[in-house]
N, CA, C and O atoms as a Tinker XYZ file with bonds, in Angstrom:
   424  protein
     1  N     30.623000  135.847000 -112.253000    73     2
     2  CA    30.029000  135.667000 -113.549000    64     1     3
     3  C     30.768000  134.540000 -114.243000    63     2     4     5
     4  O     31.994000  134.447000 -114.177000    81     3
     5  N     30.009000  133.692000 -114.904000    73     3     6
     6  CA    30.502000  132.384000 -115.347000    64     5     7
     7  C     29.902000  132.419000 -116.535000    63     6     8     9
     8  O     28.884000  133.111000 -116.541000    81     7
     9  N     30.234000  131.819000 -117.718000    73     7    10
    10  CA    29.738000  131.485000 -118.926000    64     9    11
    11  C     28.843000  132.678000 -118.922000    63    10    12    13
    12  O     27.661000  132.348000 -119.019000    81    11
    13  N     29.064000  134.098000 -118.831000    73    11    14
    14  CA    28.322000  134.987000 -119.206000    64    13    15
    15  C     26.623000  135.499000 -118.571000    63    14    16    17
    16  O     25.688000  136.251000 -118.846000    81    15
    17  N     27.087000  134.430000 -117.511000    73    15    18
    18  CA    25.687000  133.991000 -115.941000    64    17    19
    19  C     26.175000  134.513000 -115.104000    63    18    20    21
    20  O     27.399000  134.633000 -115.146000    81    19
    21  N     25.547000  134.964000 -114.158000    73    19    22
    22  CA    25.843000  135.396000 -112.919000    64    21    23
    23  C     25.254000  134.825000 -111.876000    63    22    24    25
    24  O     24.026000  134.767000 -111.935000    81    23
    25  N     25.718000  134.435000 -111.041000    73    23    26
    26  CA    25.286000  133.694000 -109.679000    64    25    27
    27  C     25.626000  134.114000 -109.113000    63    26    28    29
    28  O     26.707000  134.701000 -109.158000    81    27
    29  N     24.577000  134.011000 -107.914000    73    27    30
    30  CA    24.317000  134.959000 -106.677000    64    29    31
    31  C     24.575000  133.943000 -105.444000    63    30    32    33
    32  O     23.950000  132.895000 -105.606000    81    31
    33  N     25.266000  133.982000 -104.361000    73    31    34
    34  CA    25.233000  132.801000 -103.246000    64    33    35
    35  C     23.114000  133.183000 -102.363000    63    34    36    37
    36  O     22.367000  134.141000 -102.164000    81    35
    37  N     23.127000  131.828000 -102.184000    73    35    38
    38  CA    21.648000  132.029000 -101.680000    64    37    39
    39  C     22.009000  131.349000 -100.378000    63    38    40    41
    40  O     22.829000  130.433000 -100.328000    81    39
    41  N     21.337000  131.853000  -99.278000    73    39    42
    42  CA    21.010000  131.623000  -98.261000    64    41    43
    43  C     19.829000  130.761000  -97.772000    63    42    44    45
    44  O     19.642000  130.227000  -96.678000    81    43
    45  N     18.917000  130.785000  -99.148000    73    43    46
    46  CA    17.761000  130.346000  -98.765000    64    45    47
    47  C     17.812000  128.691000  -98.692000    63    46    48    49
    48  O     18.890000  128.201000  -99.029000    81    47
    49  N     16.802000  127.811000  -98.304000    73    47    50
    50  CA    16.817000  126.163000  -98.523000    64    49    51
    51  C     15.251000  125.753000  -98.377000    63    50    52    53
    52  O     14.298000  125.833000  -97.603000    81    51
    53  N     15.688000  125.196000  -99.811000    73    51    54
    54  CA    13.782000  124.375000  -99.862000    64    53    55
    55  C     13.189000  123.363000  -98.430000    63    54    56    57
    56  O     13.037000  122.177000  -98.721000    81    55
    57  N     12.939000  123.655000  -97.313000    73    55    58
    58  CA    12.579000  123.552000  -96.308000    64    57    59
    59  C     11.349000  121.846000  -97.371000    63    58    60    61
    60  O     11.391000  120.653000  -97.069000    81    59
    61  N     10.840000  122.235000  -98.043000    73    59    62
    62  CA    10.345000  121.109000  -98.717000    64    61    63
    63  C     10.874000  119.612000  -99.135000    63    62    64    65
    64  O     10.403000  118.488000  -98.962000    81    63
    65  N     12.135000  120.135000  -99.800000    73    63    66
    66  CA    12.839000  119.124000 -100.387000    64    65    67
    67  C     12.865000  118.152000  -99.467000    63    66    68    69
    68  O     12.582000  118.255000  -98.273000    81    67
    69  N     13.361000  116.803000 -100.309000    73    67    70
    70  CA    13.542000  115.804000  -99.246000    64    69    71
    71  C     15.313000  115.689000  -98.808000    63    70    72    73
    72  O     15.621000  114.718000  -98.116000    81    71
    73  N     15.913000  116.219000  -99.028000    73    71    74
    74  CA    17.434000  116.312000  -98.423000    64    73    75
    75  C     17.443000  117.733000  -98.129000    63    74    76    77
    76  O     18.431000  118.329000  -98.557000    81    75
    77  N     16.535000  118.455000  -97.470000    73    75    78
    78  CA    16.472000  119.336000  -96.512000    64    77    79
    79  C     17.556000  119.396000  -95.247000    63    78    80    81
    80  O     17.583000  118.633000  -94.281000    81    79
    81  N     18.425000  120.497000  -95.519000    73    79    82
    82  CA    19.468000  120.486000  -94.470000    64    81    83
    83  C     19.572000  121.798000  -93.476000    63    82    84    85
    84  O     18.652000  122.610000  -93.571000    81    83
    85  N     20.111000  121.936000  -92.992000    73    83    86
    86  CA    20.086000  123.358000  -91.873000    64    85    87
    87  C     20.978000  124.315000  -93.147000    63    86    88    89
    88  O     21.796000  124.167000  -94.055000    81    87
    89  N     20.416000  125.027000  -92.678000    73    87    90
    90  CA    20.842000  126.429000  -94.023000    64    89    91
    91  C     22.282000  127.092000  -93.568000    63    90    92    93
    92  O     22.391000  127.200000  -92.346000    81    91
    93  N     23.412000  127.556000  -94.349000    73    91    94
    94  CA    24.346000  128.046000  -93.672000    64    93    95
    95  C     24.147000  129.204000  -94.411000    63    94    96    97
    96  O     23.957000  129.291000  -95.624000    81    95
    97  N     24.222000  130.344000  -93.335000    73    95    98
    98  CA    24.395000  131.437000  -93.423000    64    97    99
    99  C     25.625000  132.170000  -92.981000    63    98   100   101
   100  O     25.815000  132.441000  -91.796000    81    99
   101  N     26.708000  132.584000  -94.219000    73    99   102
   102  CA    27.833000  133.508000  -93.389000    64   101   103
   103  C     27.908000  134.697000  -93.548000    63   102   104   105
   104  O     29.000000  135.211000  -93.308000    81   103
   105  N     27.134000  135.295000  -93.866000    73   103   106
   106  CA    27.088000  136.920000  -93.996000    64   105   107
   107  C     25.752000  137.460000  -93.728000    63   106   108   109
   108  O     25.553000  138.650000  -93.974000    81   107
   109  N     24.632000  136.589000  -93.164000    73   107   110
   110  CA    23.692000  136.981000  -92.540000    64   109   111
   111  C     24.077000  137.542000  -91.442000    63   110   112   113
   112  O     24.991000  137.203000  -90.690000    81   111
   113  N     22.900000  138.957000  -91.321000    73   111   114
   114  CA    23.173000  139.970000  -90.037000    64   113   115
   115  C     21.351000  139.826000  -89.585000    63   114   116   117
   116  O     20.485000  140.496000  -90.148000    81   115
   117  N     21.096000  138.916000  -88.585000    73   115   118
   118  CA    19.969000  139.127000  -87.915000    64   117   119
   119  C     19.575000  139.872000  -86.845000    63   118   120   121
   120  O     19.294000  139.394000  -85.746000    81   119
   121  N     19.544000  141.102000  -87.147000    73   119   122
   122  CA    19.593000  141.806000  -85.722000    64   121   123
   123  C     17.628000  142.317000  -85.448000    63   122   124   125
   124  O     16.851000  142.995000  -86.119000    81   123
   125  N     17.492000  141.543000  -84.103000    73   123   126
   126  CA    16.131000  141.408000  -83.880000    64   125   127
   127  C     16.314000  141.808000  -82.370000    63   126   128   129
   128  O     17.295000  141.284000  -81.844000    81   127
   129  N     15.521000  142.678000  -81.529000    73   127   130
   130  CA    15.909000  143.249000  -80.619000    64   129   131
   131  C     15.430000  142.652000  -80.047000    63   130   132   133
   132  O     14.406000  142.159000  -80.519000    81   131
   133  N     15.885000  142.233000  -78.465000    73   131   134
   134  CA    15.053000  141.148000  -77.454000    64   133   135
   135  C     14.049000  141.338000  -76.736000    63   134   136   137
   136  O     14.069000  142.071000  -75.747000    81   135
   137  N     13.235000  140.827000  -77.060000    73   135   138
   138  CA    11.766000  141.400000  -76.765000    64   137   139
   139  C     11.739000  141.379000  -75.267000    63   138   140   141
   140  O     11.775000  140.222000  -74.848000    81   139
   141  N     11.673000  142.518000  -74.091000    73   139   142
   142  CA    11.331000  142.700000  -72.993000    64   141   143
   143  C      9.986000  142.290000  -72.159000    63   142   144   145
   144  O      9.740000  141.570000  -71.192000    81   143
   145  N      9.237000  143.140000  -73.058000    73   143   146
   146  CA     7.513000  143.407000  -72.258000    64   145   147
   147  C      7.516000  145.219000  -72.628000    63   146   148   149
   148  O      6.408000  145.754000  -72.639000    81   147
   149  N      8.459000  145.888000  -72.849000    73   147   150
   150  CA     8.700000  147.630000  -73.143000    64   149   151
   151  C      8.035000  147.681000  -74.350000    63   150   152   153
   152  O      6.899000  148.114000  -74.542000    81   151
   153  N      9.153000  147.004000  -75.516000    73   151   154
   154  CA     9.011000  147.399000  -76.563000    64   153   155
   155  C      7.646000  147.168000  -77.862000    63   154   156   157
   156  O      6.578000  146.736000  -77.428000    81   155
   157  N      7.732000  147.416000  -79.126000    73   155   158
   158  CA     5.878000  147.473000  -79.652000    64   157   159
   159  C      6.014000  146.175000  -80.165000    63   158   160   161
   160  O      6.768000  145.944000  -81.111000    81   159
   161  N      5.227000  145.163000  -79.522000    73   159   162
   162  CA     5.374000  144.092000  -79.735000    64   161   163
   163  C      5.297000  143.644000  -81.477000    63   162   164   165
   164  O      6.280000  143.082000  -81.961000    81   163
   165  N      4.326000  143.874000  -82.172000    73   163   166
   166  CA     3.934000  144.402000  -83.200000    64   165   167
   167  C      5.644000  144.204000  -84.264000    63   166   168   169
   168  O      6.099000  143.318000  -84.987000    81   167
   169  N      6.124000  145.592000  -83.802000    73   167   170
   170  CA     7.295000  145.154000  -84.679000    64   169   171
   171  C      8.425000  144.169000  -84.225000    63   170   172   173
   172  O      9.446000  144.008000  -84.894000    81   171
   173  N      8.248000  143.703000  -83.375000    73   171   174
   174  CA     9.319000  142.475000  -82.975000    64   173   175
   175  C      8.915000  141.227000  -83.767000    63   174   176   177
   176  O      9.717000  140.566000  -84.427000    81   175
   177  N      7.456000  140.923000  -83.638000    73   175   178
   178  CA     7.246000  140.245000  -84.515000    64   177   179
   179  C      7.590000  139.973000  -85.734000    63   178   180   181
   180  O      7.882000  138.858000  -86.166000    81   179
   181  N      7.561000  141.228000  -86.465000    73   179   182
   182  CA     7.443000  141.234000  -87.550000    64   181   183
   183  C      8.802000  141.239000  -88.049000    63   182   184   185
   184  O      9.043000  140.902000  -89.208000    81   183
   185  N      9.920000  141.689000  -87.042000    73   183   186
   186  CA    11.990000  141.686000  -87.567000    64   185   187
   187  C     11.645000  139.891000  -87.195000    63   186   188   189
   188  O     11.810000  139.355000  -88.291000    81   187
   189  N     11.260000  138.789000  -86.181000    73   187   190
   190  CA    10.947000  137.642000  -85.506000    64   189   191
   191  C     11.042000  137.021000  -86.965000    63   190   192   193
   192  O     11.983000  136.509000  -87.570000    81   191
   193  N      9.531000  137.290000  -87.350000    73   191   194
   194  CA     9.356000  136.850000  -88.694000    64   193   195
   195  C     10.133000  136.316000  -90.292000    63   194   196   197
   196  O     10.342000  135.328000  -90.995000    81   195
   197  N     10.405000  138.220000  -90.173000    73   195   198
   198  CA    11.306000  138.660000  -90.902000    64   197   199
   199  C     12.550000  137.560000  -91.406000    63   198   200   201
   200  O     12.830000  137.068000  -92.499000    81   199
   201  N     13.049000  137.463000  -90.239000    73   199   202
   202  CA    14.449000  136.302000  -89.458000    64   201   203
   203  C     14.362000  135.190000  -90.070000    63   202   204   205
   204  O     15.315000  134.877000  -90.783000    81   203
   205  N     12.969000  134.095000  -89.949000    73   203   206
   206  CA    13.057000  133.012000  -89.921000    64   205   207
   207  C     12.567000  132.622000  -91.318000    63   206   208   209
   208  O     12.858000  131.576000  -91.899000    81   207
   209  N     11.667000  133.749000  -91.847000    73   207   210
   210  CA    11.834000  133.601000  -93.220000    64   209   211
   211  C     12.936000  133.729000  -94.170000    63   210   212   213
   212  O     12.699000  133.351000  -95.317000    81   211
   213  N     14.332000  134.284000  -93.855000    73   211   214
   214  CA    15.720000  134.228000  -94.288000    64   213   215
   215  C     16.347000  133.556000  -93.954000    63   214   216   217
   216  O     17.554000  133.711000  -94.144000    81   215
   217  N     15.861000  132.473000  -93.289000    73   215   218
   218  CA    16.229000  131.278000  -93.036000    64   217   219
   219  C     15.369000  130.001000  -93.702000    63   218   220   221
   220  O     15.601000  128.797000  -93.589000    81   219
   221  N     14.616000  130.476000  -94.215000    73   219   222
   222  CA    13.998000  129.283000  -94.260000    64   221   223
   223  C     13.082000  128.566000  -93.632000    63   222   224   225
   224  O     12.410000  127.800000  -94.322000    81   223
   225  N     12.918000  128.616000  -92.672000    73   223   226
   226  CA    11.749000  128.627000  -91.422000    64   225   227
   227  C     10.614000  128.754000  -91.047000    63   226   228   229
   228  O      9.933000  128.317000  -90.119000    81   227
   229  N     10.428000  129.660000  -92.199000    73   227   230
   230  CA     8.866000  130.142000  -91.545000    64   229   231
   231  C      7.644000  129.333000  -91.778000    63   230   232   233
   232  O      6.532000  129.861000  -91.798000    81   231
   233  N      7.812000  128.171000  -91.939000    73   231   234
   234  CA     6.882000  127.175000  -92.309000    64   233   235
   235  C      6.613000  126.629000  -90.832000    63   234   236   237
   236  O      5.633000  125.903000  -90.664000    81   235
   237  N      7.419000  126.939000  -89.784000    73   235   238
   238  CA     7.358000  126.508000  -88.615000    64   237   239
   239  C      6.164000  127.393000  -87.922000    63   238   240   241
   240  O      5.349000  126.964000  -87.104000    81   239
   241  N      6.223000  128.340000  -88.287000    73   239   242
   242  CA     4.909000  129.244000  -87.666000    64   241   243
   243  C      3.440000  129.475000  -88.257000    63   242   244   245
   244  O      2.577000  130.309000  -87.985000    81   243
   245  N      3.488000  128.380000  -89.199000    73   243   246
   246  CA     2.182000  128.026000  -90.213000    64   245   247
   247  C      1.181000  127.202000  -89.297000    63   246   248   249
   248  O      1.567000  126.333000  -88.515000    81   247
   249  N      0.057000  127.512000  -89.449000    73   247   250
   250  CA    -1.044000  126.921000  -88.498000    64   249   251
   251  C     -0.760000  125.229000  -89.136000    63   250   252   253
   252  O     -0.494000  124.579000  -88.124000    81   251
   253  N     -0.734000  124.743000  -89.763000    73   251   254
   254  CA    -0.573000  123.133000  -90.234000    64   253   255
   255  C      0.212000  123.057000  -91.047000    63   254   256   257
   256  O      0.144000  123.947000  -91.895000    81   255
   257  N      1.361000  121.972000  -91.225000    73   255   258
   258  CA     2.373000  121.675000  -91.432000    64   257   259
   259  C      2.471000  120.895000  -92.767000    63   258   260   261
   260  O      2.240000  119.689000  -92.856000    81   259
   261  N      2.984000  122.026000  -94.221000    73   259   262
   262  CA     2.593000  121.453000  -95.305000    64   261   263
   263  C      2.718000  119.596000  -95.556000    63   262   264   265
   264  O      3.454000  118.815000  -94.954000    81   263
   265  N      1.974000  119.379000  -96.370000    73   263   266
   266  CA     2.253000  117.828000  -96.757000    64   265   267
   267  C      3.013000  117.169000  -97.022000    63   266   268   269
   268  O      3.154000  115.965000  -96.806000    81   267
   269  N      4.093000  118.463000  -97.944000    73   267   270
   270  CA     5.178000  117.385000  -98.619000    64   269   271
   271  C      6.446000  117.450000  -97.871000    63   270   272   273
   272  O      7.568000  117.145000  -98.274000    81   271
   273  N      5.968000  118.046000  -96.334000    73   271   274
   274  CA     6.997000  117.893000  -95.383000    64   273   275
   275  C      7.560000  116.752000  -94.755000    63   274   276   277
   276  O      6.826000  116.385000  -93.837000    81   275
   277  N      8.560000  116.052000  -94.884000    73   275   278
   278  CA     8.607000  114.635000  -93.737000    64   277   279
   279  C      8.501000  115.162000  -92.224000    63   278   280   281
   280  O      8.985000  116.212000  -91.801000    81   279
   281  N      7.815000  114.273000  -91.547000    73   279   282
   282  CA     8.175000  114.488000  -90.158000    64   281   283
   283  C      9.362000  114.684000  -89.327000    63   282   284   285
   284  O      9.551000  114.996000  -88.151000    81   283
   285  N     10.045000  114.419000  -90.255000    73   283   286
   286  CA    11.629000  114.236000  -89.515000    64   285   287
   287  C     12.250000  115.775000  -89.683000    63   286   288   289
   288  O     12.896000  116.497000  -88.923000    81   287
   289  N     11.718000  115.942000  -91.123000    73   287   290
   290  CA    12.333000  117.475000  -91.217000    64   289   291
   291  C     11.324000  118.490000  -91.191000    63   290   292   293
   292  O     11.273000  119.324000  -92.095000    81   291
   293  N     10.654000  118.492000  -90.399000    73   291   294
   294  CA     9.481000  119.276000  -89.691000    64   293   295
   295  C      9.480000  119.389000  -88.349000    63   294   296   297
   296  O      9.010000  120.218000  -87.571000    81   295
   297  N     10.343000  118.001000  -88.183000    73   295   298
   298  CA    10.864000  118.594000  -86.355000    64   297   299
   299  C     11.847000  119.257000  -86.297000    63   298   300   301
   300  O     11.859000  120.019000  -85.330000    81   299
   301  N     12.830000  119.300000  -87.035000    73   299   302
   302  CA    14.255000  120.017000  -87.163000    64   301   303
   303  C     13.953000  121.340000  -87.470000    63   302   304   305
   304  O     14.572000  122.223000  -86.874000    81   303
   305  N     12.861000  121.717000  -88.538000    73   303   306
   306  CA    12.549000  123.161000  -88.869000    64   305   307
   307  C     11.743000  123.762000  -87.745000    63   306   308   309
   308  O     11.720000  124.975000  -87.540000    81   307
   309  N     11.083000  122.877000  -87.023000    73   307   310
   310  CA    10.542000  123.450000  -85.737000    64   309   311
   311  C     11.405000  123.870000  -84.890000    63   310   312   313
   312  O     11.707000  125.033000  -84.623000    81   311
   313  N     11.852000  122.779000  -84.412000    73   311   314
   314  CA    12.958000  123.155000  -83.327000    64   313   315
   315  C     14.431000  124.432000  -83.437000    63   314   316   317
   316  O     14.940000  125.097000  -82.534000    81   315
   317  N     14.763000  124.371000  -84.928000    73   315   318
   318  CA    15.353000  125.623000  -85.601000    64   317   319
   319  C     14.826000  127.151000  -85.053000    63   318   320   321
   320  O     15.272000  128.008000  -84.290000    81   319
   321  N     13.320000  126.937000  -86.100000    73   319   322
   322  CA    12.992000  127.901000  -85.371000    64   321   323
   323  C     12.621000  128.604000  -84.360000    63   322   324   325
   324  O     12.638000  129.831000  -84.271000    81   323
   325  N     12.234000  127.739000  -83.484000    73   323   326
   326  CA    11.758000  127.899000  -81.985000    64   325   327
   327  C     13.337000  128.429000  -80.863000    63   326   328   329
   328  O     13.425000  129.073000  -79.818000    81   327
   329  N     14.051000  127.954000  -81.496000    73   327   330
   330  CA    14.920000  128.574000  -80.705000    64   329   331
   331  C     15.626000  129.992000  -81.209000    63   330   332   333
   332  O     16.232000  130.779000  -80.481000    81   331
   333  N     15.434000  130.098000  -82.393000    73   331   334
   334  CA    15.164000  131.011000  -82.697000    64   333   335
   335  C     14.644000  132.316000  -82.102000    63   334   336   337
   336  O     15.358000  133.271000  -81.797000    81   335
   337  N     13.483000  132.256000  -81.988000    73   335   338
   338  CA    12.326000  132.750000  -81.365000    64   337   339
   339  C     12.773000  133.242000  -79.988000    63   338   340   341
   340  O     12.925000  134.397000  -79.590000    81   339
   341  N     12.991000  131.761000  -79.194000    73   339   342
   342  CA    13.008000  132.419000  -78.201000    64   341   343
   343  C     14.482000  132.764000  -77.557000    63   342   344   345
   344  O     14.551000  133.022000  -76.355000    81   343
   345  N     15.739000  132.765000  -78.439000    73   343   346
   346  CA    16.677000  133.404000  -78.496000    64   345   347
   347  C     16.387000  135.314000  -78.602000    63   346   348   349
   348  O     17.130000  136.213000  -78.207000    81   347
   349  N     15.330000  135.385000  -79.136000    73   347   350
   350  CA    14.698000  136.754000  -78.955000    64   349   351
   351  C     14.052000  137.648000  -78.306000    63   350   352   353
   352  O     13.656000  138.806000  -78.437000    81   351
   353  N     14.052000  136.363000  -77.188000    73   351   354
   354  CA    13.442000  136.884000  -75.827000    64   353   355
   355  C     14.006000  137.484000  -74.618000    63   354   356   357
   356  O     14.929000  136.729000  -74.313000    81   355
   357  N     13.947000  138.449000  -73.753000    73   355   358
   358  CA    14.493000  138.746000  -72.339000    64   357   359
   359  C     14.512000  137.530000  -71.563000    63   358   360   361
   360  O     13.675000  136.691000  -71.893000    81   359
   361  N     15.534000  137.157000  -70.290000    73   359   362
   362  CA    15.302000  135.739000  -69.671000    64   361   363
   363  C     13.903000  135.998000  -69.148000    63   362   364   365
   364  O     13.027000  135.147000  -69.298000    81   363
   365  N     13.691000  137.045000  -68.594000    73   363   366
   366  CA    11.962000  136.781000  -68.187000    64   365   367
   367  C     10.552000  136.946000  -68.683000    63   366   368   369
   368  O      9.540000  137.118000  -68.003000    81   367
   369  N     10.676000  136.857000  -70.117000    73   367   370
   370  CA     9.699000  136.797000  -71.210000    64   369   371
   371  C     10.345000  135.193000  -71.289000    63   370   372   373
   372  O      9.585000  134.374000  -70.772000    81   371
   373  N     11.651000  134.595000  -71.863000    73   371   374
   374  CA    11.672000  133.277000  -71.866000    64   373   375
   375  C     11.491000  132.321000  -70.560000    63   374   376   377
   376  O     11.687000  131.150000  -70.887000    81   375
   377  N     11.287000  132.415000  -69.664000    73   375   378
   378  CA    11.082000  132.071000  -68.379000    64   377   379
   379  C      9.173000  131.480000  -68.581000    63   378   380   381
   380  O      8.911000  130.283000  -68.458000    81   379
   381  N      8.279000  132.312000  -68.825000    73   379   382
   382  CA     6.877000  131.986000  -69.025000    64   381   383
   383  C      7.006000  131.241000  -70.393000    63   382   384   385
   384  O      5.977000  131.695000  -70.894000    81   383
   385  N      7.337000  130.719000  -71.014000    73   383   386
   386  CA     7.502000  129.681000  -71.989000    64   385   387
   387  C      8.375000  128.726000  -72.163000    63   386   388   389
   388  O      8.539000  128.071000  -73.192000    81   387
   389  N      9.127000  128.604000  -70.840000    73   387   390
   390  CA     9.843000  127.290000  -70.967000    64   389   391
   391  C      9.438000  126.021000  -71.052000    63   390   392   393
   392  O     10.238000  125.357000  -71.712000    81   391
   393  N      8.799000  125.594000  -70.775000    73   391   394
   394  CA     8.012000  124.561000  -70.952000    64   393   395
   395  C      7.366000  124.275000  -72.334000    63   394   396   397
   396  O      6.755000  123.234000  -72.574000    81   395
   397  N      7.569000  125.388000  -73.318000    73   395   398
   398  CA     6.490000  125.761000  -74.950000    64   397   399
   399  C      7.724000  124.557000  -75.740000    63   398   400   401
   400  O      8.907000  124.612000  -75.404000    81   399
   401  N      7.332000  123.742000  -76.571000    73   399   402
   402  CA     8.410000  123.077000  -77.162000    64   401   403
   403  C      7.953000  123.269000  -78.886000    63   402   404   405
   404  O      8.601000  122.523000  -79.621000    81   403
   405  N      6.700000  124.368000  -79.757000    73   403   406
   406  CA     5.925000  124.613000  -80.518000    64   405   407
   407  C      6.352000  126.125000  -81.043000    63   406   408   409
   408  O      5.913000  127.119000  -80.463000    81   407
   409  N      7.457000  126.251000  -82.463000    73   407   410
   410  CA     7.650000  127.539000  -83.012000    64   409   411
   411  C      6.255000  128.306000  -83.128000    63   410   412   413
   412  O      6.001000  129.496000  -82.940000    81   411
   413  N      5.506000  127.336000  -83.466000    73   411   414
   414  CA     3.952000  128.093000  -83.759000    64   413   415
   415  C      3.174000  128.877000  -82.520000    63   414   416   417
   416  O      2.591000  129.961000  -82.481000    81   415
   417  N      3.425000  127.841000  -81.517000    73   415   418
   418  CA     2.102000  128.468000  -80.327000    64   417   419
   419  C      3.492000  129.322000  -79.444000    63   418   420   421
   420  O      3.093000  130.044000  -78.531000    81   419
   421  N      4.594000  129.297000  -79.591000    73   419   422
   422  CA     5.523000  130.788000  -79.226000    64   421   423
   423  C      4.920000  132.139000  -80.141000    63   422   424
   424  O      5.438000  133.249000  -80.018000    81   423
């Protein structure tokens, strides 16, 4: 508490802005279970999701890629999240998408 304000540390980052940087997170706990082929796909998605929107990210899994995005930092938020993603995978769920280089069509 400062001048009678309180500030909160944020994790979040305007993925918009134009000095868009990789977000640091040190007390984020992402625990997203690695998707096999077993488990309900359904909710993996949705902790998947969950994830990359607390990061900042989830603009990467948007069918078209807002406007006031630069290209430059639309590949970085892609590629962020995509590994992401498939950091969430079993090696043989990531094995049939190696070749995918698209947070979206993962």
């Amino acid at each position: 508490m400062v001048d009678g304000k309180v500030y909160k540390p944020s994790t979040s980052v305007d993925p918009t802005s134009p000095s868009w940087a990789r977000p640091v997170l040190t007390n984020a706990r992402l625990a997203v279970e690695v998707f096999d082929g077993t488990c309900h796909f359904g909710m993996w998605q949705c902790e998947v999701l969950d994830a990359l929107f607390q990061q900042g990210l989830d603009i990467a899994v948007e069918e078209s890629k807002p406007e006031d995005v630069e290209e430059r930092n639309s590949l970085t938020i892609n590629r962020l999240a995509f590994s992401i993603v498939r950091s969430c995978l079993s090696r043989e769920q990531r094995y049939a998408f190696s070749k995918e280089t698209s947070a979206y069509k993962l």
